[in-house]
C-alpha positions in Angstrom: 0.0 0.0 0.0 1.1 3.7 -0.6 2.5 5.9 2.2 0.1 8.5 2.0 -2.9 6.2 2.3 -1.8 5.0 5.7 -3.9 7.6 7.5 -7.2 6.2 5.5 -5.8 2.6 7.1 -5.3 3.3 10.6 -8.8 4.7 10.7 -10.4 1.9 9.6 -8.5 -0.1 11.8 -9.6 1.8 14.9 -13.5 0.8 14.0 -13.0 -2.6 13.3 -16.3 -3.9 15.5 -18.6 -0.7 13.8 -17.6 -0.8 10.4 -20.6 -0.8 7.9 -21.2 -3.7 5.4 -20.3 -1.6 2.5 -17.4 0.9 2.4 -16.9 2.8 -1.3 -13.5 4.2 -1.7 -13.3 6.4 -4.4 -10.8 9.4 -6.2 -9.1 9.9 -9.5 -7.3 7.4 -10.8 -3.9 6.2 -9.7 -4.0 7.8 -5.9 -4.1 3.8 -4.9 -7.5 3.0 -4.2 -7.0 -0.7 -4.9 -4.2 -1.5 -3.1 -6.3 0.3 0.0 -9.0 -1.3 -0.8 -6.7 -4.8 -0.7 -4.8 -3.7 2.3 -8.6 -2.8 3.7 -9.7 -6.5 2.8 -6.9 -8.2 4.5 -7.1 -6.1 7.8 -10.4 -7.2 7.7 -9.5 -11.1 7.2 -6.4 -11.2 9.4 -6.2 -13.2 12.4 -3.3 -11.8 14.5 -2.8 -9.9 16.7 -1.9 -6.8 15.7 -3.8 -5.9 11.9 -3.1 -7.0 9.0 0.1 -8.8 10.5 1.1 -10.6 7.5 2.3 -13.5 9.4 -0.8 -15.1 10.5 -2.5 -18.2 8.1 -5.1 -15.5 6.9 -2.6 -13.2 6.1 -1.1 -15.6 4.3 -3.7 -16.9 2.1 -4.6 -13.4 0.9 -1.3 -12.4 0.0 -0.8 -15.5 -1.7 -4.4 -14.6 -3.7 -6.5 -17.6 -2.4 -7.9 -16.9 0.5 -11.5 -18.7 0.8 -13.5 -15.8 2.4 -12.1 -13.0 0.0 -13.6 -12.5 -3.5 -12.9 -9.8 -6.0 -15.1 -8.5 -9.4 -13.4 -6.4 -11.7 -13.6 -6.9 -16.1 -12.2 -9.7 -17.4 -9.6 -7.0 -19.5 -8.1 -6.3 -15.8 -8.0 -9.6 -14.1 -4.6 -11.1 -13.1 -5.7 -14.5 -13.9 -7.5 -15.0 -17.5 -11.4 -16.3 -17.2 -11.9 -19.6 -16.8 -13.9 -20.9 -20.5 -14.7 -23.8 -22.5 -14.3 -22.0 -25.8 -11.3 -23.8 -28.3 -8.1 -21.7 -28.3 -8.8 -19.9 -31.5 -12.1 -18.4 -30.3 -10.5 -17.4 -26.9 -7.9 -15.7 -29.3 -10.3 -14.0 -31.7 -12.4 -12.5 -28.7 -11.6 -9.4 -26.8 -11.6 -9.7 -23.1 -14.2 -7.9 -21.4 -13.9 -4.6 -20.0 -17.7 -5.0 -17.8 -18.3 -6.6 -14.8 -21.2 -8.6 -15.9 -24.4 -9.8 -14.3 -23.1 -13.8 -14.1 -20.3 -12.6 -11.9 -22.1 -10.6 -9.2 -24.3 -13.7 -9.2 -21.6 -15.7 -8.5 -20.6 -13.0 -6.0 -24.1 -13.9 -4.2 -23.6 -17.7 -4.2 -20.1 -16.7 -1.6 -21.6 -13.7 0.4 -24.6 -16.5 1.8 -22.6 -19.2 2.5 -21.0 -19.5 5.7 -17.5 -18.4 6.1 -14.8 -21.3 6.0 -12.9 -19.6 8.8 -15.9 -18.6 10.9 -15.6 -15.3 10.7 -16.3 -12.3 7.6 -16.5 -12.7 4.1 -15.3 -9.9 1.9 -16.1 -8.6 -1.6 -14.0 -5.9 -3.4 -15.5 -4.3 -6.9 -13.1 -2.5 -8.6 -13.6 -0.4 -10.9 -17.6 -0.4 -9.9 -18.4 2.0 -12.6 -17.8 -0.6 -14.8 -20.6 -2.9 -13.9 -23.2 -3.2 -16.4 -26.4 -2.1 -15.6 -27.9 -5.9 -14.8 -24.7 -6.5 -12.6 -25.4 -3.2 -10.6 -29.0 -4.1 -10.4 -27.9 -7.9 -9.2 -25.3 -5.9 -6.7 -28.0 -3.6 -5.1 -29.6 -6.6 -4.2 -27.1 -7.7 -1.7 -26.5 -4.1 -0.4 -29.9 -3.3 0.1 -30.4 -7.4 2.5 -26.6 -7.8 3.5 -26.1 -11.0 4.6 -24.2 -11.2 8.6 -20.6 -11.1 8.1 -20.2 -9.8 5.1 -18.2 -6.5 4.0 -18.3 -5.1 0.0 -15.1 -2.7 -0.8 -16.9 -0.9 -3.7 -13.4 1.0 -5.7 -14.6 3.7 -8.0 -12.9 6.2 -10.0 -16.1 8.0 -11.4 -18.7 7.6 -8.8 -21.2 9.5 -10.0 -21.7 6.9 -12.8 -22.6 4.6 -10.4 -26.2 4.3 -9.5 -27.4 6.7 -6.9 -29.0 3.9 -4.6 -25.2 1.9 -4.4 -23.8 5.0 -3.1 -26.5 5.7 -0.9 -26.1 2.0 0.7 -22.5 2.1 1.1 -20.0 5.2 3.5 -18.1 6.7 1.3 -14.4 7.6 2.1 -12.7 9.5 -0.3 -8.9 8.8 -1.3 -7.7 12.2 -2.5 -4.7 13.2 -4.3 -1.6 13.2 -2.4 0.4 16.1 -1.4 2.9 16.7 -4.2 5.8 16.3 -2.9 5.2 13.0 -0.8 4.2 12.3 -4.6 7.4 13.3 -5.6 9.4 11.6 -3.2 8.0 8.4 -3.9 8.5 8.8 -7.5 12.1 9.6 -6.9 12.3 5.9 -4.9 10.3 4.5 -8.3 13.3 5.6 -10.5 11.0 7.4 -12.4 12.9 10.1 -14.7 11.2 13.4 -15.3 9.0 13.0 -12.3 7.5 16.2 -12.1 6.7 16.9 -15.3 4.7 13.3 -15.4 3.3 14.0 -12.2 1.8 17.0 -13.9 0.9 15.4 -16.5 -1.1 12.7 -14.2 -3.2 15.7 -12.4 -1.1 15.2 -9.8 -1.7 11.2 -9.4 1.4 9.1 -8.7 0.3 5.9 -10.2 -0.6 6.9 -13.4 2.5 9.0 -13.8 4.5 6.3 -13.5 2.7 4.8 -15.9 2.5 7.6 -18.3 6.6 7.6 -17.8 6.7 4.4 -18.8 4.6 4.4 -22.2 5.2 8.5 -22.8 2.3 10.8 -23.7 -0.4 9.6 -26.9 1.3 10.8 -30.2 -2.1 13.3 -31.2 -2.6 11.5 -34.4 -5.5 8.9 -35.3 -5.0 5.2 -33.7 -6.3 1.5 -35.1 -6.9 -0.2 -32.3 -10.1 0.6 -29.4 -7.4 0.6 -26.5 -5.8 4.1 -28.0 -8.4 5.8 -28.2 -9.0 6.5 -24.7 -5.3 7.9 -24.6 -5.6 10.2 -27.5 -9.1 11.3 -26.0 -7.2 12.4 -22.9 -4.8 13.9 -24.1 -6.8 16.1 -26.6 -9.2 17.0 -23.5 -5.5 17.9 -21.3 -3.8 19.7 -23.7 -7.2 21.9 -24.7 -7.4 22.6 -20.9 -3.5 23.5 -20.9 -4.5 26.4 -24.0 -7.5 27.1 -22.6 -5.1 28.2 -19.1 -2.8 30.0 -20.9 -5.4 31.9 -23.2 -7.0 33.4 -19.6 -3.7 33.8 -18.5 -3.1 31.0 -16.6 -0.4 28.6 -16.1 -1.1 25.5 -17.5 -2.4 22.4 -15.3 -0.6 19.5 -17.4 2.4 21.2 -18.7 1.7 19.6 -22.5 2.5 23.1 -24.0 4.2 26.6 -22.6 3.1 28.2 -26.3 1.1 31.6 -26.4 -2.8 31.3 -27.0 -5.1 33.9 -28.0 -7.5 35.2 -25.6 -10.4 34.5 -27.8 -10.0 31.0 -28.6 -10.5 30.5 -24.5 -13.9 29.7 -25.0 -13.4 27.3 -27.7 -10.3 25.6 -26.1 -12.8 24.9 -23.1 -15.5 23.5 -25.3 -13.6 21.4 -27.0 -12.0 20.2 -23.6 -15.8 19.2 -22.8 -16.1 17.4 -25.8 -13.1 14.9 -25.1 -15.0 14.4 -21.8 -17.9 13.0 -23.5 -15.9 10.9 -26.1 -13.9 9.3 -23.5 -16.6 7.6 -22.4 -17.5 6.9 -26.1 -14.6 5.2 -26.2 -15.7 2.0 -24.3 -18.1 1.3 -27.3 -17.5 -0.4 -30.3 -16.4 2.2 -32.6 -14.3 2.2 -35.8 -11.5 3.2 -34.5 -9.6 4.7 -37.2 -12.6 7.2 -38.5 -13.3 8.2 -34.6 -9.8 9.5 -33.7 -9.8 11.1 -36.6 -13.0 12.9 -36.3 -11.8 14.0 -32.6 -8.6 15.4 -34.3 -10.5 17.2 -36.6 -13.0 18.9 -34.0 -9.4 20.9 -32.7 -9.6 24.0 -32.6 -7.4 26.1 -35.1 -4.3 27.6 -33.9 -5.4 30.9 -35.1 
């Protein structure tokens, strides 16, 4: 777990015998919400003394991935372990892996939250990203909010929670993971080796995680892409570096630091629209689009220079 989530930790720990049966962590992206939200989920399951002791069986177990009382949903396209199928080789090939959390695997979900535990004590259920249950799955989730069974605890992760549906949130305590300060962000990027920290720490909006990843595969070149998983990228940066002009155009400095170049005044406005636009195609971007003709229709919504 990261440093500056400790403090989230510890207070969790102190309300071990009142915690609620569903906890939803959420912030931006790449603060460490799911290694909380882990770290959360063996505290819960560990059987030392002091919590989580990472010496006990428990402890153990989870680290090693297979504890029996611990579950965890998240898309097939971000599971450590590829889905178990009966589909030949070629077909597994030929098909793209999921980026939902479907209805079958909250139902599954279900079948472990009513059983007993196998160590006689909780069973825990971490969601991450829960935005990215389909709308069945959500539905087949609420369900188990709404009639939790004794003894067990959902750790709902989100990085956009206000896609999820308004009664999840409103059956779960919320604890937000903000960004940390920037230079504890900066120091821990200096013990990652990462080169050019702060300018990729900028870059991230100030997230450490994803600027270490962003230092590791460099910004999207702003041209059109072939394949769905760039265009996500390219949406993001077109919506950063139209904020970054937008800045500078009211005088600002700019948030990302992907230009320092003068901007007109006037094109403020149109910077900032088009910054609103990217918004809405990055979620477009999780649909099954041609890839090709839609990056290049987003490059060619850009504003003019002049």
């Amino acid at each position: 777990m990261h440093p500056w989530n400790q403090s989230i930790l510890d207070s969790l720990a102190k309300r071990l015998d009142r915690l609620p049966h569903a906890i939803l962590l959420y912030g931006p992206q790449g603060v460490g919400k799911l290694a909380l939200a882990e770290r959360a989920a063996q505290l819960l399951l560990c059987e030392g003394a002091s919590k989580p002791c990472d010496k006990c069986d428990a402890c153990r177990w989870f680290l090693a991935g297979n504890h029996p009382d611990f579950r965890r949903l998240e898309p097939e396209a971000l599971a450590k372990e590829p889905a178990d199928t009966d589909e030949e080789p070629k077909a597994r090939k030929a098909k793209q892996p999921s980026i939902e959390i479907k209805v079958d695997q909250v139902r599954e979900l279900a079948d472990f939250v009513y059983i007993g535990s196998h160590r006689g004590k909780l069973r825990v259920a971490l969601v991450h990203p829960a935005e990215h249950m389909n709308e069945n799955a959500a539905n087949a989730l609420l369900k188990g909010l709404e009639e939790p069974p004794p003894g067990a605890i959902f750790i709902l992760v989100s990085h956009r929670p206000a896609q999820l549906l308004p009664t999840i949130r409103s059956r779960c305590v919320s604890i937000p993971v903000p960004i940390p300060p920037r230079e504890a962000a900066l120091g821990w990027l200096a013990k990652e080796g990462v080169k050019d920290a702060a300018r990729w720490l900028a870059y991230a909006g100030g997230a450490p995680l994803r600027a270490v990843d962003y230092a590791e595969r460099g910004s999207a070149a702003l041209v059109p892409v072939d394949v769905r998983e760039g265009l996500e990228p390219l949406a993001e940066a077109l919506q950063k570096t139209a904020l970054d002009r937008a800045l500078i155009a009211f005088g600002l400095p700019p948030k990302y630091q992907t230009t320092s170049s003068a901007v007109a005044p006037e094109k403020a406005r149109e910077w900032l629209a088009f910054a609103r636009r990217m918004g809405e195609d990055r979620l477009l971007c999780r649909h099954p689009l041609n890839p090709r003709l839609f990056s290049a229709a987003m490059l060619a919504a850009m504003p003019s220079e002049r």
